[in-house]
Jmol script that loads the backbone (N, CA, C; Angstrom):
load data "model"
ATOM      1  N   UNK A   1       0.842  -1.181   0.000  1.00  0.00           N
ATOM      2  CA  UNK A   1       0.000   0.000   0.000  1.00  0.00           C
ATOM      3  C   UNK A   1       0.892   1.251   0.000  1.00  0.00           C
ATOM      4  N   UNK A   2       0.606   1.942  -0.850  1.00  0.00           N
ATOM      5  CA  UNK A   2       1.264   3.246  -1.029  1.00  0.00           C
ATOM      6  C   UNK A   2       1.199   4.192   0.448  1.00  0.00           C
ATOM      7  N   UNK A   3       1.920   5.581   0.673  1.00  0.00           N
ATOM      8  CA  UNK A   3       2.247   6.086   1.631  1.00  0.00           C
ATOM      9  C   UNK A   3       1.204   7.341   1.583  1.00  0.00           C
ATOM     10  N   UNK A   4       0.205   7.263   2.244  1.00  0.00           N
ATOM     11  CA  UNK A   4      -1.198   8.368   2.544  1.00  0.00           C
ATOM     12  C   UNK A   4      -0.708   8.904   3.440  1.00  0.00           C
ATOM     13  N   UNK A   5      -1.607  10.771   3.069  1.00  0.00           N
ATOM     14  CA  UNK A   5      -1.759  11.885   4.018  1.00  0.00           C
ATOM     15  C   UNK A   5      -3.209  11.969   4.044  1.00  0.00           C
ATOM     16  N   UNK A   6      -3.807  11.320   4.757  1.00  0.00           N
ATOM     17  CA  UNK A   6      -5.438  11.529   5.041  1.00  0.00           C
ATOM     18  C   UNK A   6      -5.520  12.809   5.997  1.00  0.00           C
ATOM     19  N   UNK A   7      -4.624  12.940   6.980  1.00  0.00           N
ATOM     20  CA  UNK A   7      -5.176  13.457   7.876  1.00  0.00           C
ATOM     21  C   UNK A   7      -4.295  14.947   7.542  1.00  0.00           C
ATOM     22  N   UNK A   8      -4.917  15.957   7.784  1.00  0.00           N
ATOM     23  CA  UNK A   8      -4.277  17.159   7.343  1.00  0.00           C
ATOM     24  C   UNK A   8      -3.499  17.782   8.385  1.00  0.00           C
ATOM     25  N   UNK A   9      -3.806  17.376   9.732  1.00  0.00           N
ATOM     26  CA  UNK A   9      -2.865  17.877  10.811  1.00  0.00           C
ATOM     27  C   UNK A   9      -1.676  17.923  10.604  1.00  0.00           C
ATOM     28  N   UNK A  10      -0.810  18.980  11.562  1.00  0.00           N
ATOM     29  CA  UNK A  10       0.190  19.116  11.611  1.00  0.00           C
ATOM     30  C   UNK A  10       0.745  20.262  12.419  1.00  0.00           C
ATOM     31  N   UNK A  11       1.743  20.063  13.238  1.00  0.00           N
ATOM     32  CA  UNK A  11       1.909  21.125  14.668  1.00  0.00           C
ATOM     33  C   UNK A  11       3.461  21.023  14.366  1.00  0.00           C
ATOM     34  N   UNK A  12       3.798  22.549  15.047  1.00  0.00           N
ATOM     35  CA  UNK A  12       5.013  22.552  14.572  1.00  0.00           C
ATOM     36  C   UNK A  12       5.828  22.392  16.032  1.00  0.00           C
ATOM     37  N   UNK A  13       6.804  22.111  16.146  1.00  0.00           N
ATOM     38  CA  UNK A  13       7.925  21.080  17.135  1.00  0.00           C
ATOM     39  C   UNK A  13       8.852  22.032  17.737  1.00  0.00           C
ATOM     40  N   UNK A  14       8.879  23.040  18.653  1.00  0.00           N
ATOM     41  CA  UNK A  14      10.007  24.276  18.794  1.00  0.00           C
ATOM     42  C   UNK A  14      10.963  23.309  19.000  1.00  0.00           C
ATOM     43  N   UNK A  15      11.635  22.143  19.716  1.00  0.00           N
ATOM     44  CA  UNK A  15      12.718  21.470  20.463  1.00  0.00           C
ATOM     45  C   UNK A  15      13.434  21.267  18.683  1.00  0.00           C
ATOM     46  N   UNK A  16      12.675  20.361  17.863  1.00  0.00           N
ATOM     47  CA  UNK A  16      13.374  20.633  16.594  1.00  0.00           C
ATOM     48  C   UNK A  16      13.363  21.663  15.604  1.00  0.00           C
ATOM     49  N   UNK A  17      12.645  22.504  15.907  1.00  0.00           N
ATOM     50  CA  UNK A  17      12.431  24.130  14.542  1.00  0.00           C
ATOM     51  C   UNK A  17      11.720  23.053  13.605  1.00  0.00           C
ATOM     52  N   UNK A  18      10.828  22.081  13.632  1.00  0.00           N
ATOM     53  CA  UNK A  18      10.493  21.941  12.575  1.00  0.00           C
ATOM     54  C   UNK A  18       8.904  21.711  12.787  1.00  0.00           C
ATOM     55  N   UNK A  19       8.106  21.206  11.441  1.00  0.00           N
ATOM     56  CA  UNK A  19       6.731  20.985  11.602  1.00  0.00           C
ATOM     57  C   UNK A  19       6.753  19.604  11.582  1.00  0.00           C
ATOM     58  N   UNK A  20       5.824  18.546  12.398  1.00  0.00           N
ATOM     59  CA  UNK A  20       5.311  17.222  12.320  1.00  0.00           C
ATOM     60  C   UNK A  20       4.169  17.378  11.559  1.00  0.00           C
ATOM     61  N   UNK A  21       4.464  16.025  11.266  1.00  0.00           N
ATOM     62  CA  UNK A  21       2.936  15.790  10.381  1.00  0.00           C
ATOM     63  C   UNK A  21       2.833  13.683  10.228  1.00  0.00           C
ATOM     64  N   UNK A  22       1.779  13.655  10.089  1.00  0.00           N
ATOM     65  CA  UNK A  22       2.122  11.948  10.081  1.00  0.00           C
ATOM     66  C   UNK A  22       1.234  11.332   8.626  1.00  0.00           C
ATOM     67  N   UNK A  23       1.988  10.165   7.970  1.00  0.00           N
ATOM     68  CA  UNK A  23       1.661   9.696   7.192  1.00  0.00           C
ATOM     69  C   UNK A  23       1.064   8.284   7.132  1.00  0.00           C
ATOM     70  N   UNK A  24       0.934   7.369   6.825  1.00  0.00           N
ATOM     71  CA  UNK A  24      -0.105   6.074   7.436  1.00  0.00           C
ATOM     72  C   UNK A  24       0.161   5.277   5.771  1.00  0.00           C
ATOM     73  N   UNK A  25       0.788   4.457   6.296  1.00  0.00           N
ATOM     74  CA  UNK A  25       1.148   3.080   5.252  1.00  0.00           C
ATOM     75  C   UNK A  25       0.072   1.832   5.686  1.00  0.00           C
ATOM     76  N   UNK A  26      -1.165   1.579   4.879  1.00  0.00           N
ATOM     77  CA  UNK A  26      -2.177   0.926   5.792  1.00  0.00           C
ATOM     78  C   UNK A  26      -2.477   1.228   6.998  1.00  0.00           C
ATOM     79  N   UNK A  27      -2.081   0.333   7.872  1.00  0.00           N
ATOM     80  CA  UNK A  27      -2.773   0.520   9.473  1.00  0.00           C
ATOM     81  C   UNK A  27      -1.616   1.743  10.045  1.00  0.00           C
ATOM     82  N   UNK A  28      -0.482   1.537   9.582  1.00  0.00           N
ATOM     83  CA  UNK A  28       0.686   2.055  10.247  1.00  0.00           C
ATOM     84  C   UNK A  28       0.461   3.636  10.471  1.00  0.00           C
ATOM     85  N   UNK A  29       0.761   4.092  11.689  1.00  0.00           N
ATOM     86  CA  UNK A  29       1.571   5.664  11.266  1.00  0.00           C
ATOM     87  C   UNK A  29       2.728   5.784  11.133  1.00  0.00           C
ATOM     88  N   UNK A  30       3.127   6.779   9.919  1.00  0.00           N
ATOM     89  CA  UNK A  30       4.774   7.356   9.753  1.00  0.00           C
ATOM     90  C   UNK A  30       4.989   8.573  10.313  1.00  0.00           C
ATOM     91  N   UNK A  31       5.536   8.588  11.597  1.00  0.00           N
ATOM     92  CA  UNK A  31       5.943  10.285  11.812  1.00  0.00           C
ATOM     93  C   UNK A  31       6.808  11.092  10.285  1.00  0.00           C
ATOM     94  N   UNK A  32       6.920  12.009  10.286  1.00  0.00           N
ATOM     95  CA  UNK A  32       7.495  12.827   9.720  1.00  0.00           C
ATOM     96  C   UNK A  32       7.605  14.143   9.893  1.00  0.00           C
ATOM     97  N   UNK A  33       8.984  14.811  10.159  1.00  0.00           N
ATOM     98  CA  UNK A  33       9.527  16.552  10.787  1.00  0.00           C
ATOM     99  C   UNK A  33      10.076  16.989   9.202  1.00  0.00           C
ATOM    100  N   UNK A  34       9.914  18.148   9.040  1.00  0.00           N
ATOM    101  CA  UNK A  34       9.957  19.158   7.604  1.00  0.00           C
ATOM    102  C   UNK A  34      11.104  19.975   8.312  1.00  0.00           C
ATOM    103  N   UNK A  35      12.184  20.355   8.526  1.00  0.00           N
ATOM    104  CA  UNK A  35      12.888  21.257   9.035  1.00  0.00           C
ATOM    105  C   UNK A  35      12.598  22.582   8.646  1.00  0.00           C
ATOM    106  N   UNK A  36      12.717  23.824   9.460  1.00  0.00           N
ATOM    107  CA  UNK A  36      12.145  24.772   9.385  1.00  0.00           C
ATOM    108  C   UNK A  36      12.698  25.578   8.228  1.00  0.00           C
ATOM    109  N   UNK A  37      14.129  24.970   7.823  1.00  0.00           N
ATOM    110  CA  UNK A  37      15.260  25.494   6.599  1.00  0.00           C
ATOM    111  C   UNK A  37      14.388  24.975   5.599  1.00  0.00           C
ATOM    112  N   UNK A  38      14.292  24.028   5.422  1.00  0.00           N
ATOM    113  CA  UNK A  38      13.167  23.226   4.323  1.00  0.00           C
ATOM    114  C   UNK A  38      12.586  23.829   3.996  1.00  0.00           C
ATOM    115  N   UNK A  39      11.399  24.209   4.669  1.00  0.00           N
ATOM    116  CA  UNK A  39      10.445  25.368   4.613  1.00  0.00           C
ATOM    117  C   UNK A  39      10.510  26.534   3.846  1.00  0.00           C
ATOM    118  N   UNK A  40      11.830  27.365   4.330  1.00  0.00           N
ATOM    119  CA  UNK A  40      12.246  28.534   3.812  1.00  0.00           C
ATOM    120  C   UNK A  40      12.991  28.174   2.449  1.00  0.00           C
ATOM    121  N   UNK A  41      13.573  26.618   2.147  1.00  0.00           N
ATOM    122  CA  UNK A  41      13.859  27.157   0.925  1.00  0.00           C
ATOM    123  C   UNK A  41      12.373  26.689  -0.242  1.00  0.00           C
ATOM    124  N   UNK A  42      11.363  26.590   0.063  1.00  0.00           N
ATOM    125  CA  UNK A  42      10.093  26.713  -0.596  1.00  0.00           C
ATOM    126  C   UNK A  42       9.598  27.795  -0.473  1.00  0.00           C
ATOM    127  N   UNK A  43       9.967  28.572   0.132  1.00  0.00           N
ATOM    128  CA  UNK A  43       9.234  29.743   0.206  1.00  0.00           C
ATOM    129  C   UNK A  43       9.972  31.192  -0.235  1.00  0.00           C
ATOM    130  N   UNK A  44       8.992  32.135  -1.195  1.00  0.00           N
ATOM    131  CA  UNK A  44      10.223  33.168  -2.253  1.00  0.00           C
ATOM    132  C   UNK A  44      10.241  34.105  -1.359  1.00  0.00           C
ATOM    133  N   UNK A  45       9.858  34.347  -0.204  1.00  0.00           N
ATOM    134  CA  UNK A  45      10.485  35.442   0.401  1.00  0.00           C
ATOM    135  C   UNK A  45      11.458  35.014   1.636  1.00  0.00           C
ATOM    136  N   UNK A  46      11.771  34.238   1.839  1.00  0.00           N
ATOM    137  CA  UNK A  46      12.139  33.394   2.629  1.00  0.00           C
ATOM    138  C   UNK A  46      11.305  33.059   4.330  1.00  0.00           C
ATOM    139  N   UNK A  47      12.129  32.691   5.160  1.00  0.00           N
ATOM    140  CA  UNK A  47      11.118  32.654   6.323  1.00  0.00           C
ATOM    141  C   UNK A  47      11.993  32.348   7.826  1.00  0.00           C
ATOM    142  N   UNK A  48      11.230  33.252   8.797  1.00  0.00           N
ATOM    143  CA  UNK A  48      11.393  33.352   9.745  1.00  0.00           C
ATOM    144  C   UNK A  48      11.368  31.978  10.488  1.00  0.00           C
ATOM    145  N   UNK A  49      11.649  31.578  11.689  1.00  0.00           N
ATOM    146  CA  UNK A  49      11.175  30.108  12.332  1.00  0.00           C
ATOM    147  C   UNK A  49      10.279  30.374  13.385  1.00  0.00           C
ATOM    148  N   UNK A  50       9.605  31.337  13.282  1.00  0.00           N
ATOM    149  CA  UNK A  50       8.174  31.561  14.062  1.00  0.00           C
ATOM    150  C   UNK A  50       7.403  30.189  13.747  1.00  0.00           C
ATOM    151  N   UNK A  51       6.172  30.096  14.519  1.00  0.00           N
ATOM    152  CA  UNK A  51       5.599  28.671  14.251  1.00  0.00           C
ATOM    153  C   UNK A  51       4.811  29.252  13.541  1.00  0.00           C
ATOM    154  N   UNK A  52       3.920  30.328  13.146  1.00  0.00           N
ATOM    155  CA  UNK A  52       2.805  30.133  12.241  1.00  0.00           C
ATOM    156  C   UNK A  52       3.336  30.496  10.589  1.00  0.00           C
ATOM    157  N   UNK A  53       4.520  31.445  10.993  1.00  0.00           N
ATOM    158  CA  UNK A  53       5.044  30.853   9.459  1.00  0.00           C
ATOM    159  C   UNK A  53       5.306  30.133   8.871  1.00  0.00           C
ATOM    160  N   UNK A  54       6.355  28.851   9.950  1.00  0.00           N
ATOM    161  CA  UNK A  54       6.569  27.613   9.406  1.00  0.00           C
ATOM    162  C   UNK A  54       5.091  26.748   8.925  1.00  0.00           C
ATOM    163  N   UNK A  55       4.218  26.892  10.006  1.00  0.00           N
ATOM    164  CA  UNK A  55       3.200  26.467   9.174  1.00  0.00           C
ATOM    165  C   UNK A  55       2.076  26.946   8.345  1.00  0.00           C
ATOM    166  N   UNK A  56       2.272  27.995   8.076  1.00  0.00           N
ATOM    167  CA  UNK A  56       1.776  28.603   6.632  1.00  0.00           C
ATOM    168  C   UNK A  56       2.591  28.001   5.361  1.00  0.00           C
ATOM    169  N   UNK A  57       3.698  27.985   5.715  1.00  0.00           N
ATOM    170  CA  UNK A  57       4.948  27.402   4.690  1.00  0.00           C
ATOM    171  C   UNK A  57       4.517  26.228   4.369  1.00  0.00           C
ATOM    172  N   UNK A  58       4.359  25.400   5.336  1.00  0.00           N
ATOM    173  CA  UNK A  58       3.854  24.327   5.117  1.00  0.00           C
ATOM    174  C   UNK A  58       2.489  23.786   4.398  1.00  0.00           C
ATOM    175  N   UNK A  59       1.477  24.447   4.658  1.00  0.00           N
ATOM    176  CA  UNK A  59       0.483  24.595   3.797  1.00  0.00           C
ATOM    177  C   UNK A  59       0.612  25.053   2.531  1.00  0.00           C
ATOM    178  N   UNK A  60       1.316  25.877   2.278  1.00  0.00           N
ATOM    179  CA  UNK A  60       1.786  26.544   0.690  1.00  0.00           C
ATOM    180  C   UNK A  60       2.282  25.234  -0.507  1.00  0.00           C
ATOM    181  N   UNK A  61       3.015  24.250   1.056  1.00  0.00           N
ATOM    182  CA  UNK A  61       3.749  23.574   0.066  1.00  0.00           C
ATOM    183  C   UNK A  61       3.896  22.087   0.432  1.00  0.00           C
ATOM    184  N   UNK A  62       2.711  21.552   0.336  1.00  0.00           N
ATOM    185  CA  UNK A  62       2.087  20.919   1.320  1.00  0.00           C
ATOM    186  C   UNK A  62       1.870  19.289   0.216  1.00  0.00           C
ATOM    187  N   UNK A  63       1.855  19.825  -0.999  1.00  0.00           N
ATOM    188  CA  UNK A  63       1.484  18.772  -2.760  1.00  0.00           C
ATOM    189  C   UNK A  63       3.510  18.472  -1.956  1.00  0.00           C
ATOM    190  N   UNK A  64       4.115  19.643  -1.941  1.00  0.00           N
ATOM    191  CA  UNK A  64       5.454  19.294  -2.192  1.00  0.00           C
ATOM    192  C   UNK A  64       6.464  18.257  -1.398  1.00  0.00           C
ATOM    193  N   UNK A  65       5.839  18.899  -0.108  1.00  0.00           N
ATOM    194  CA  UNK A  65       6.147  18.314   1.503  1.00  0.00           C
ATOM    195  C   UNK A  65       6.242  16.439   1.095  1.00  0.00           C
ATOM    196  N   UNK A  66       4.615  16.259   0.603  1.00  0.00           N
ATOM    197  CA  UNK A  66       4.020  14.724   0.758  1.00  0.00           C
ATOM    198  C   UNK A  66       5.210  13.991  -0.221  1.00  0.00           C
ATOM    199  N   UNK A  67       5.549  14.704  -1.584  1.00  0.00           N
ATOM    200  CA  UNK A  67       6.274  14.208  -2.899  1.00  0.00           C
ATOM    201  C   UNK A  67       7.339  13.875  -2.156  1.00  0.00           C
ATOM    202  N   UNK A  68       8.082  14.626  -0.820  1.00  0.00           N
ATOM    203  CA  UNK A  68       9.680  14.309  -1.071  1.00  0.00           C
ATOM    204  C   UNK A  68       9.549  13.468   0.487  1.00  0.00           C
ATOM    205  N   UNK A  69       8.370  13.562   1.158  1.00  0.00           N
ATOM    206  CA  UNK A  69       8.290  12.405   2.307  1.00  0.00           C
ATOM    207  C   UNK A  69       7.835  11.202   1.554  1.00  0.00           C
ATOM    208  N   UNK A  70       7.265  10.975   0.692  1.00  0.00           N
ATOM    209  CA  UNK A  70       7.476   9.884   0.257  1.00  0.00           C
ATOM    210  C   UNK A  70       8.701   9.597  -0.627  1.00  0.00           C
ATOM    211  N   UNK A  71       9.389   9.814  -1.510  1.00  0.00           N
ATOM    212  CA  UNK A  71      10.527   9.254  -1.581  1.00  0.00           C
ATOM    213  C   UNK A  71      11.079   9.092  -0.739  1.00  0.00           C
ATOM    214  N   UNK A  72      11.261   9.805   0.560  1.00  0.00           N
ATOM    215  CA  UNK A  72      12.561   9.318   1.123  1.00  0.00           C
ATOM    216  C   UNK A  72      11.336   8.366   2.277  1.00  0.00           C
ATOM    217  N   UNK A  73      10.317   7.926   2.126  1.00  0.00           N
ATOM    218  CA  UNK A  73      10.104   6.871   2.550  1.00  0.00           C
ATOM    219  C   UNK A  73      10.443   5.502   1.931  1.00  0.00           C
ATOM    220  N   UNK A  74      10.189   6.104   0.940  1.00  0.00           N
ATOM    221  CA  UNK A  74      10.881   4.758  -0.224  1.00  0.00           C
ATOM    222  C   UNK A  74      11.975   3.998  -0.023  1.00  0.00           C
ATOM    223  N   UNK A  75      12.836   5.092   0.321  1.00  0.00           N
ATOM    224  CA  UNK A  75      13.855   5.019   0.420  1.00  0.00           C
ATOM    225  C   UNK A  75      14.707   3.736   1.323  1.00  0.00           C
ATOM    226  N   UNK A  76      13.344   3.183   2.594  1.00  0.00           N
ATOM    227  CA  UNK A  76      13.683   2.819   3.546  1.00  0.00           C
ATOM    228  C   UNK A  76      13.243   2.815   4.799  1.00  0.00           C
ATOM    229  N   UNK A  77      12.385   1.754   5.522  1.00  0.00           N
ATOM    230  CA  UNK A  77      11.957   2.234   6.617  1.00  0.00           C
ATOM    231  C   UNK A  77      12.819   2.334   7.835  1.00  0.00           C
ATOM    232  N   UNK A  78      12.428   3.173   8.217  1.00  0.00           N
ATOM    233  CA  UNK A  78      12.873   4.059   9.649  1.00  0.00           C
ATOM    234  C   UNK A  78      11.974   4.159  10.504  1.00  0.00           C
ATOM    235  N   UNK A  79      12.348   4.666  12.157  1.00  0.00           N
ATOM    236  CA  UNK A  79      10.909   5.041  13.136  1.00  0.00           C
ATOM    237  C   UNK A  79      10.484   6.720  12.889  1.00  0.00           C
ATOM    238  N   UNK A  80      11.131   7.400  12.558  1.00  0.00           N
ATOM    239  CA  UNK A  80      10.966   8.604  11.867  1.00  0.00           C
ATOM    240  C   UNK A  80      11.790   8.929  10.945  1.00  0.00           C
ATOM    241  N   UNK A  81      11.284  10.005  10.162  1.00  0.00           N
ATOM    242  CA  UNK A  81      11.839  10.824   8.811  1.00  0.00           C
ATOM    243  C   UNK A  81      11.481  12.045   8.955  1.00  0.00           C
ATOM    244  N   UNK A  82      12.743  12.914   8.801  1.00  0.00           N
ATOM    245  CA  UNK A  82      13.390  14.038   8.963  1.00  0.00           C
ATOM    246  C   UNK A  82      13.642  14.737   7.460  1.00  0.00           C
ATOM    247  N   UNK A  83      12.630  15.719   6.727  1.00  0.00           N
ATOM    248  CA  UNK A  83      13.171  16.187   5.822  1.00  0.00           C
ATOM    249  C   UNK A  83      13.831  17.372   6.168  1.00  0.00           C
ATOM    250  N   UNK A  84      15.239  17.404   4.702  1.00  0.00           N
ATOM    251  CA  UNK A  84      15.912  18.327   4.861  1.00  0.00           C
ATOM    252  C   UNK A  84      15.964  19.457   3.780  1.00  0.00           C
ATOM    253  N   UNK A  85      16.376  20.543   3.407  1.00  0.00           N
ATOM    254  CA  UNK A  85      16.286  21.483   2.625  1.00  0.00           C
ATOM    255  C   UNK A  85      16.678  20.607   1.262  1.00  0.00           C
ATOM    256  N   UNK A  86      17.988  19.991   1.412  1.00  0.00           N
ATOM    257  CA  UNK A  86      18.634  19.378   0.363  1.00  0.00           C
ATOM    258  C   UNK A  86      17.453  18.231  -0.084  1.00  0.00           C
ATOM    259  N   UNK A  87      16.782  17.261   0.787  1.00  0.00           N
ATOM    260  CA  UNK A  87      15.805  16.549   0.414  1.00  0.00           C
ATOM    261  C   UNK A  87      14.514  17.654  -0.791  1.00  0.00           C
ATOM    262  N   UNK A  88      14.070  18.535  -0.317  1.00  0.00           N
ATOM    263  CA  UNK A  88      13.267  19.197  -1.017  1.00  0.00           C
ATOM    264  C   UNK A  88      13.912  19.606  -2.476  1.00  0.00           C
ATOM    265  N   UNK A  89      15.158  20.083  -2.389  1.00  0.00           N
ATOM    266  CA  UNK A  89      15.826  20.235  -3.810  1.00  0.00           C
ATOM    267  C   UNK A  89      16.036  19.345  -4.728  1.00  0.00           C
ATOM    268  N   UNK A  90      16.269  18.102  -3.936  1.00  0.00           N
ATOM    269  CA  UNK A  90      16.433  16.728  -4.610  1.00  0.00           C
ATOM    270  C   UNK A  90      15.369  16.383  -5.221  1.00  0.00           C
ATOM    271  N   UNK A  91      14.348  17.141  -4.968  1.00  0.00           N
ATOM    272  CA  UNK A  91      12.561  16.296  -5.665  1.00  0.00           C
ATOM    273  C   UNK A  91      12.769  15.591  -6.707  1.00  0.00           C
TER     274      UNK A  91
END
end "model"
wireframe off; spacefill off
backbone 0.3
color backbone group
């Protein structure tokens, strides 16, 4: 079974600067953190690491977020996945 975002939640993490969000492989949940750099390099004006920017950012780019958490789910399972700026460039 392919890697679903049913659920649209997502809260952002001050201890890591980044946003969570979780993904669900059948029954499973996949955590997944967006780093807050990530963020900013999707975004053209760049961005602060306030939380409601990061997650405005995140909503903006949200088609994009899912594309590069799933490859690097592909990639390999893990107990979490950590995207990074370079992950988002890599799309």
């Amino acid at each position: 079974m392919p890697l679903e975002f049913p659920n649209p939640c997502r809260s952002f993490d001050e201890a890591r600067n980044a946003v969570r969000f979780i993904g669900h492989d059948g029954m499973f949940e996949v955590p997944f953190f967006i780093e807050a750099d990530a963020l900013a390099a999707t975004s053209r004006k760049g961005l602060e690491t306030a939380e409601a920017e990061c997650l405005a950012a995140f909503d903006a780019a949200r088609h994009s977020v899912h594309a590069s958490a799933r490859k690097l789910y592909s990639a390999g399972r893990r107990t979490t996945y950590t995207i990074t700026a370079a992950d988002m460039r890599g799309r």
